[in-house]
N, C-alpha and C positions, 0 to 999 in steps of 0.2 A: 402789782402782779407778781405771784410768787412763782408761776409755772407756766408754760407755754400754754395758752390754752387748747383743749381737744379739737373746739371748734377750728380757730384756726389751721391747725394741720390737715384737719379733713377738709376746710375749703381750700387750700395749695393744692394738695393732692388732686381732687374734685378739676382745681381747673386744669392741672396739669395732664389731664385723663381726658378731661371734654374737647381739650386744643388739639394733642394729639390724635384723636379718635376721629373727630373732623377733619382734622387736616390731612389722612389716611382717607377718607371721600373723597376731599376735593383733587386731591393727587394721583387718584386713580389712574388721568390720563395724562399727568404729566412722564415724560421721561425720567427713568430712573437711574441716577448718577452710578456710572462703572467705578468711582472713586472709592475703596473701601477703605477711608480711614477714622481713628478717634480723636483724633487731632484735632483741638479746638481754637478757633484764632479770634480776634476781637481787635478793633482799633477805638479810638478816644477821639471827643471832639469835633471831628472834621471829614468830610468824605472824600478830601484833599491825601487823608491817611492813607486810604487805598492804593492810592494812584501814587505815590512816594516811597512806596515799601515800607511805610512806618506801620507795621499792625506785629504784633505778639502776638503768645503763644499763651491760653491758659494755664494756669500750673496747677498740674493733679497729678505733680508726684510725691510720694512718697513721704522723702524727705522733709518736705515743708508743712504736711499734714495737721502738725504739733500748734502750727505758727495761728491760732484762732483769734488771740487777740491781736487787735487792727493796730498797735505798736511792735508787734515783732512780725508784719510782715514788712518792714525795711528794714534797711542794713543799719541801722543809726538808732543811737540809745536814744532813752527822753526821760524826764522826771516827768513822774504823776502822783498823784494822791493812793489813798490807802484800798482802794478798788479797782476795779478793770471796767473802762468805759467810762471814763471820767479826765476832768482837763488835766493837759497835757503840755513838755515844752523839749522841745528838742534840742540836745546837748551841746549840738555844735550851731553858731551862730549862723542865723538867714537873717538876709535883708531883701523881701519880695518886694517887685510891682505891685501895685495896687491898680494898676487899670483904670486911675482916677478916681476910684472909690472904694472905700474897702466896707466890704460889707458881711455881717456876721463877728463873729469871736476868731482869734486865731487859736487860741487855746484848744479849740474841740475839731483842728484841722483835720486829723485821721481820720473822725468818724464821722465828719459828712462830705455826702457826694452829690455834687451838683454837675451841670449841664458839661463842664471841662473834664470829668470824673467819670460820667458815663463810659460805659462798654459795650459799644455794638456789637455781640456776638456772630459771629461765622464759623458755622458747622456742615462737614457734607450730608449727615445725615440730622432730624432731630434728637436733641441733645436736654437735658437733666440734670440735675446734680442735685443733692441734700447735703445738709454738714449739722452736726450735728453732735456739741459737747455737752457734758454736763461734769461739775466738778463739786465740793465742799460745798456746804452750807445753800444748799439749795441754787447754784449758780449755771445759769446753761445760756447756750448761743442753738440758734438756729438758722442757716442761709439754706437759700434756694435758688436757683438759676436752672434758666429754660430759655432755648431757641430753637424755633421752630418755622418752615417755609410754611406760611400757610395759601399763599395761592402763589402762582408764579413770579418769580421776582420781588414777591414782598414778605419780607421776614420780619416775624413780631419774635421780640424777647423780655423777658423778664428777669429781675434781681432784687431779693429781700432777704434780709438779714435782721433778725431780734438780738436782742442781748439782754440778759436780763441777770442782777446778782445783787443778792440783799447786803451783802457786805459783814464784817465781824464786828467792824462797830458801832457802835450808835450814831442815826442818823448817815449812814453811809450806802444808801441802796441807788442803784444806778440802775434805769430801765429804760432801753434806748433802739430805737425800731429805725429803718428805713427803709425806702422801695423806689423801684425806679423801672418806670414799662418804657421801650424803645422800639421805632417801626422804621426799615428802611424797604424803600421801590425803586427800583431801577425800570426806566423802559427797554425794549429789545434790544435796540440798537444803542444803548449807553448811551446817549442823546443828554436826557436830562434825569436824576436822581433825585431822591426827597427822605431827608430822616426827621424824624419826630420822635419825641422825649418828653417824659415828666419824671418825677422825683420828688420825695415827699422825705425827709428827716425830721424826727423826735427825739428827744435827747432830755428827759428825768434823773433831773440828781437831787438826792440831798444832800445838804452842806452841812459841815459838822467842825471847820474850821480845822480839825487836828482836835489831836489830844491835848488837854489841859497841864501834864505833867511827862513831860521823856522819860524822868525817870523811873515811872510808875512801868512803861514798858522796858526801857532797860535793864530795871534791876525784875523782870519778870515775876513782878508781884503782884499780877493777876491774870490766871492763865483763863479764863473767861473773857476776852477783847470786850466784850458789851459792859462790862462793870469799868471799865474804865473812862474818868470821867471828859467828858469832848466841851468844848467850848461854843456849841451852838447846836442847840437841841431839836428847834423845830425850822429851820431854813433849807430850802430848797432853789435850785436855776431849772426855769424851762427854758428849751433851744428850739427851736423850730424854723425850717431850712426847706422850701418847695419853690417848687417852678416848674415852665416846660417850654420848650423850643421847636424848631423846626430851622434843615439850612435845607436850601435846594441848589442846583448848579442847572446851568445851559449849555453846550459845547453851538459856538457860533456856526459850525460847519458840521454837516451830517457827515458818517463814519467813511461813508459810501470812496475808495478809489477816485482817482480822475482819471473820466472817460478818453483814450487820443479817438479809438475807433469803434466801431460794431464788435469788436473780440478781442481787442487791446488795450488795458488799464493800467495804469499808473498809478501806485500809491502816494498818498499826501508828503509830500517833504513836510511842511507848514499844516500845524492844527490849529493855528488862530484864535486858541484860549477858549475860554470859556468866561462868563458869569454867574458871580454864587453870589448867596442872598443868606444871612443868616438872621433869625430871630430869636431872642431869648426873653424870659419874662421869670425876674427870681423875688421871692418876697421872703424878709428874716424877723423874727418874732422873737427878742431876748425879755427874760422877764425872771428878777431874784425877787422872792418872797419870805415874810415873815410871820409870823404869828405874834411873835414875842421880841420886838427889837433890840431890849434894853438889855446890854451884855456886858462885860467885862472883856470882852474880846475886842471892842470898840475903840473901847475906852480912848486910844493913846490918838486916834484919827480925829475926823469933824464931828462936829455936834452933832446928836442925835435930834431929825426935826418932827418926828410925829413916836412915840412912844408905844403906840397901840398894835402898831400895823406898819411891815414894810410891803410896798407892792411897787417897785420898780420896773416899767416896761418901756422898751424901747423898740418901735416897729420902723423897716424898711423893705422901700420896693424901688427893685430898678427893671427898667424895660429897653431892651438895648437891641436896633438896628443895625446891621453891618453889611455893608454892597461893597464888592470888591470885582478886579480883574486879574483873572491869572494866565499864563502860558500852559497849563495842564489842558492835557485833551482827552484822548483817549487811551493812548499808550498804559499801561502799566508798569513802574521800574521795581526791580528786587536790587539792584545794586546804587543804587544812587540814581537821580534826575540828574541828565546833564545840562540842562538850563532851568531852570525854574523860578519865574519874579511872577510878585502879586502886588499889588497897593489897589488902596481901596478908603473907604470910610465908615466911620462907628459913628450914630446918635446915640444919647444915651440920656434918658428919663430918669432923674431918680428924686425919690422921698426920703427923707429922715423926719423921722417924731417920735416925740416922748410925751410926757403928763405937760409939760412947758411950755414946748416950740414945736410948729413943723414947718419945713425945710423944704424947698422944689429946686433942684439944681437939672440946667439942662448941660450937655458938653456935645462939643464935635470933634471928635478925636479921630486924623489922618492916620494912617499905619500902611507900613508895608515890609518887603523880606525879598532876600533872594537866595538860591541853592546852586551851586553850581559843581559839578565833579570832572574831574581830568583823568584819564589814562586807568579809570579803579584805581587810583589812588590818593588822590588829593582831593578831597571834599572841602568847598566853603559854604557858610551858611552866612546870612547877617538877617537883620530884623528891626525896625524902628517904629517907636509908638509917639506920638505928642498929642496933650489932652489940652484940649478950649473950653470957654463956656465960664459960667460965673462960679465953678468949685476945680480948683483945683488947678486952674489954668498956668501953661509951662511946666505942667509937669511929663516927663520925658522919659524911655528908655532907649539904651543902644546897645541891642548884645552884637558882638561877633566871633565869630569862629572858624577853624582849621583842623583839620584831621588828614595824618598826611602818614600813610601806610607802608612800611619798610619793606615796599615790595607790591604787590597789590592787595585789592581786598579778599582776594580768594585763596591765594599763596602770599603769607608774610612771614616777617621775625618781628608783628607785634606793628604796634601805632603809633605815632605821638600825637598829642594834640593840645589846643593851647584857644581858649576863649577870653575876650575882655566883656566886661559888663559895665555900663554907664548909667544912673540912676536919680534924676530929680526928682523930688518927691515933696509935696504940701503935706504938714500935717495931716494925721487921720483924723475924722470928727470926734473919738473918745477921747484924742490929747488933746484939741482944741477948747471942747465945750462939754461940761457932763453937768449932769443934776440928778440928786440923790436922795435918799432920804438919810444915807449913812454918809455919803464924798459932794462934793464941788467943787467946779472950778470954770476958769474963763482964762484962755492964754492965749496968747497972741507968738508963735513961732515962726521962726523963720524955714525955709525949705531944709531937707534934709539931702546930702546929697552922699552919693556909695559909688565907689570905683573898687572891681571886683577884676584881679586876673586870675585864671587858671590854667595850669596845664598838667601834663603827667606824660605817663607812657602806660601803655596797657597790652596785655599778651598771653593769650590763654588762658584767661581765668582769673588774671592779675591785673589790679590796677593798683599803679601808685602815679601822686602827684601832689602838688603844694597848691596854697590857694595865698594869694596877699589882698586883704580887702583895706580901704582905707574908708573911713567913717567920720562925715565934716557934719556938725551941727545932727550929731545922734540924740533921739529921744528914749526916754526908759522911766519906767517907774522906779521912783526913788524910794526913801526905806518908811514914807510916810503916808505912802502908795498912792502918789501924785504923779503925775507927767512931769518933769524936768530935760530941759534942753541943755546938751553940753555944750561951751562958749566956744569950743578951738575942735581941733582935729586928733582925732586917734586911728590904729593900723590894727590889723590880727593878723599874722603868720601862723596858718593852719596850713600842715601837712598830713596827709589820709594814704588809708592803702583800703581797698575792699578784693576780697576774693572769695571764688568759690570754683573748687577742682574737684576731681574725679578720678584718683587713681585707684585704677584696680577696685576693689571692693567697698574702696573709703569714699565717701563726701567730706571733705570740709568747706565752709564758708560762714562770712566775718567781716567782719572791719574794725579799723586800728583809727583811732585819731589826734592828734598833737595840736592844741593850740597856744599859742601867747596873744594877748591883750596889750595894748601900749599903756590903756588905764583900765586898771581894776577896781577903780572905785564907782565906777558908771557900768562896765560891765562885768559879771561874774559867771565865771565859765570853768571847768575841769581842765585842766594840763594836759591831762591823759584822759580817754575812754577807749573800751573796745568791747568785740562781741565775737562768741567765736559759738561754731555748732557743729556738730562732728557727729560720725554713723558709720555703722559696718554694717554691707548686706551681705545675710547670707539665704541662698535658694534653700526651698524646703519639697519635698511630697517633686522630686524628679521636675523642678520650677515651676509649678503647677500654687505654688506661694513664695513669698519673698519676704522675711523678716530682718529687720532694722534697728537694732540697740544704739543710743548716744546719747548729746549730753549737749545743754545749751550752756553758755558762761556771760553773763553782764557783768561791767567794769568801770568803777572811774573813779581820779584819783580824788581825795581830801580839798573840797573848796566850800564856800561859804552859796550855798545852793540858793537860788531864789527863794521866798515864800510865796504863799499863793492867797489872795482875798477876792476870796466866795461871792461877794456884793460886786466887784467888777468884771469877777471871770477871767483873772489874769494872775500874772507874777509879777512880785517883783521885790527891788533889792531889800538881803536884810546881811549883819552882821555878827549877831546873837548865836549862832552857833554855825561851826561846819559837819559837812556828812561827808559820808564816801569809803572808797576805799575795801570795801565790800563788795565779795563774788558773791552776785546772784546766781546761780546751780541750778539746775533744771537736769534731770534725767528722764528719759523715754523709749518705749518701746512700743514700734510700728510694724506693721503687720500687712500685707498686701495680697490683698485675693483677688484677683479677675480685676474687675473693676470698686471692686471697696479696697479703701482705705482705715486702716484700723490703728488709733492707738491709744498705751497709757501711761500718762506722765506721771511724775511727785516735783511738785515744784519746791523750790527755795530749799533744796534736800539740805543744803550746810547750816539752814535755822535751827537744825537739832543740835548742832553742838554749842547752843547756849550763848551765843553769840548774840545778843539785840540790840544790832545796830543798822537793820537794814532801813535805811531811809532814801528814798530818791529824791523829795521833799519836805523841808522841815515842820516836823509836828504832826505827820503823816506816815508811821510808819507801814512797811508793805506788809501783805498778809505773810499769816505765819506757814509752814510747811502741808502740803495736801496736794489730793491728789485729782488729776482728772482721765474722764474716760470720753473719747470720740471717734466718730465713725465720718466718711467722706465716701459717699455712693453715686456713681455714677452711671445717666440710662440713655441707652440710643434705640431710640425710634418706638 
């Protein structure tokens, strides 16, 4: 697909005109909110989010307009390949839970969004949105978001986003969709609530391995990218990532006062909790394809076992039940819950299969948390997971944490705060057992286990803080792009600062990163990374518009960067060359009318002084200098 199709845009439009136009019927007779704001809010997850004051604020300012690719909406660099929408690995080291199963790729984390990812939107009035880039060589993104009341108390939303961009080199086109529709009901009296979800991720890449020769791009002798020759011609990965859920909750006790007399009520001291119910249902579809298996690109791995044809697929489905109790009732908090405990229980159903073997693993996995806040000032939170059943079993997390305010939450000089993280972990099923047509293997490991503290201090816009994670029996692919288990124990000392302020006319914000590794022979990481984005606004037409010049900066220093092999959809070690060291430059200019958002970048603006050496990954370098043009419109009611 070289273009967004017509069709599609006029059926978005179509429904977004048929919803709204209905939902102006049905509401004829509803009361019409005195509230006149644009302020859009959304929580994740959980309807627990509500009632905790966990829910955000959409961002539809200005500043961040630029930010279209799903890697520079966080604060943290990544290596990726030689296009946008393509696997990916973030610069500073993570060590996640798995939940007892991990499922999917981690490589294409950014760009899907499952059942934890969703955004129930909350708008006072209905809400809209388009986005909408187009940049170089035929490359454009398209999102859409809509929320709309359509009958009392139950609000349907929608979120879809295309991406589509053929890439400069051969074999590098990336074409990747997702959508996700969300319904939440509340009854009158807040009694009991119900949200429901699906979600559907595509994810088309072809694989192209990298360039055959660096120095062909180095010494830029050939300013044509397609003539340059790649090491896999006709390979492609399909991703495919869907499911849908539902949670609902109970409050044991109606809202109602307790009665003493005929005209004398007493409200509830005790709301005696509630019951939620959560379902989820996720199915993942990985599948590297070939036409023509027989490469030089291969060569140095396993035997190749069928010559003709690579068609490797790997399908999973989990279906996973969750009953819990909590102390939440009805109350709503903005500043912290001052008690808060849940425990509860997870089933969890799951399949693995490939061409080989499939797999039915069941678990019972306990979990629970508690929140607690003192005086606005002192927050604790803690959280414990342990997983049963015949996959996985003992495997364990224990975060805890403090946040404790130099003063209160509403008047301070700033925060400190300080978490531990404790982490048992079984092997994932790609280190244990794969079957190829290109890789193989069978291992037998032992648990991995991660102790993680953190802390910092943070204060208007500023955080700084150190992280020491210590790493006993780490798994990593090795330079032969196998699993390998290390025998002993390694540390990282990562120190970070992120910020983003507002003086006067200026924006800045950024982050700074410092890590050390105890061994770098199992893991390879940058010293240094950072990012930094900066803008001046100035009012135009008596503020009537608002225009925005700046300048994005990626950073990091000189290391021996991962590789990346196509056939597993991963990274991993190599020694053969280092990259880095290289400011990625971005300049832009945004533009703000009413409710559109306008802007036009030139990215990688320092590729013109002849410098080729921008790589984030080896044998992949980034695109070359160009520019993009995007609009962000936004519609209420």
């Amino acid at each position: 697909m070289q273009y967004i199709p017509k069709k599609l845009i006029f059926s978005i439009c179509l429904l977004l005109s048929f919803t709204q136009n209905w939902a102006n019927i049905l509401t004829d007779t509803i009361p019409v909110s005195k509230i006149d704001s644009t302020q859009i809010f959304y929580f994740q997850a959980s309807l627990d989010s509500l009632f905790l004051g966990d829910i955000h604020i959409v961002d539809t300012s200005v500043f961040n307009v630029t930010d279209f690719d799903e890697l520079e909406k966080t604060s943290g660099n990544f290596a990726t390949l030689s296009n946008i929408g393509t696997a990916h690995k973030n610069l500073v080291l993570l060590t996640p839970f798995f939940n007892g199963y991990q499922t999917g790729s981690t490589s294409f984390s950014q760009l899907i969004r499952n059942d934890k990812d969703v955004r129930f939107l909350m708008s006072h009035q209905p809400y809209s949105a388009l986005y909408y880039t187009m940049g170089a060589k035929k490359e454009q993104q398209f999102d859409v978001s809509f929320s709309r009341q359509l009958f009392p108390r139950f609000v349907l939303g929608l979120e879809f986003a295309l991406n589509n961009s053929p890439g400069i080199y051969k074999n590098n086109k990336s074409d990747n969709t997702r959508v996700y529709f969300t319904g939440r009901y509340t009854t009158l009296n807040e009694r009991y609530a119900v949200t429901a979800n699906y979600y559907h991720n595509k994810i088309k890449l072809q694989e192209n391995g990298g360039i055959q020769n660096d120095n062909d791009f180095e010494n830029n002798l050939e300013s044509d990218r397609r003539l340059l020759p790649v090491n896999l011609s006709d390979a492609s990965n399909l991703v495919k990532e869907s499911g849908f859920g539902f949670e609902h909750y109970f409050n044991f006790v109606k809202p109602n006062p307790i009665k003493i007399s005929d005209s004398t009520f007493k409200p509830r001291r005790f709301q005696f909790g509630r019951l939620t119910h959560r379902f989820s249902y996720h199915k993942t579809q990985l599948v590297y394809s070939e036409k023509s298996p027989v490469s030089d690109f291969y060569s140095t791995f396993d035997p190749l076992l069928d010559s003709n044809s690579t068609y490797d697929s790997i399908y999973q489905l989990s279906i996973k039940n969750r009953l819990y109790l909590s102390t939440l009732g009805y109350k709503k908090y903005n500043d912290g819950v001052p008690f808060y405990f849940y425990a509860g229980v997870e089933h969890a159903y799951i399949i693995q299969s490939d061409s080989l073997k499939k797999s039915i693993y069941n678990q019972l996995n306990p979990f629970g948390g508690i929140k607690i806040s003192l005086f606005h000032s002192i927050y604790l939170d803690g959280q414990a997971m342990l997983v049963t059943g015949n996959y996985g079993a003992g495997d364990v997390q224990i975060d805890a944490g403090i946040k404790q305010f130099l003063g209160t939450s509403g008047k301070n000089l700033g925060n400190l705060f300080f978490r531990v993280t404790i982490i048992n972990q079984s092997p994932s099923w790609m280190f244990e057992r794969f079957q190829s047509n290109h890789f193989r293997w069978e291992n037998t490991f032992s648990d991995s286990k991660y102790v993680t503290f953190n802390g910092g201090y943070s204060f208007k816009g500023i955080t700084l803080g150190g992280r020491y994670k210590v790493l006993d029996k780490y798994i990593y692919y090795n330079k032969f792009a196998h699993p390998q288990q290390s025998t002993g124990t390694s540390d990282l000392k990562h120190l970070y600062m992120n910020f983003h302020l507002k003086p006067g006319k200026f924006e800045i914000a950024g982050s700074f990163d410092y890590q050390l590794v105890s061994n770098d022979t199992i893991i390879h990481l940058p010293t240094f990374s950072g990012k930094l984005k900066f803008s001046f606004a100035q009012d135009l037409f008596s503020k009537a518009a608002t225009i925005k010049p700046g300048f994005t900066i990626h950073w990091f220093s000189e290391y021996y960067a991962d590789a990346y092999m196509p056939a597993l959809r991963t990274f991993y070690l190599q020694e053969e060359k280092k990259i880095g060291n290289y400011p990625f430059a971005d300049v832009f200019l945004t533009l703000k009318v009413k409710r559109a958002n306008i802007f036009l970048e030139y990215a990688n603006v320092l590729g013109l002084l002849g410098n080729y050496t921008y790589y984030t990954t080896v044998h992949y370098p980034m695109r070359d200098p160009r520019f993009y043009f995007g609009i962000k419109w936004r519609f209420f009611k």
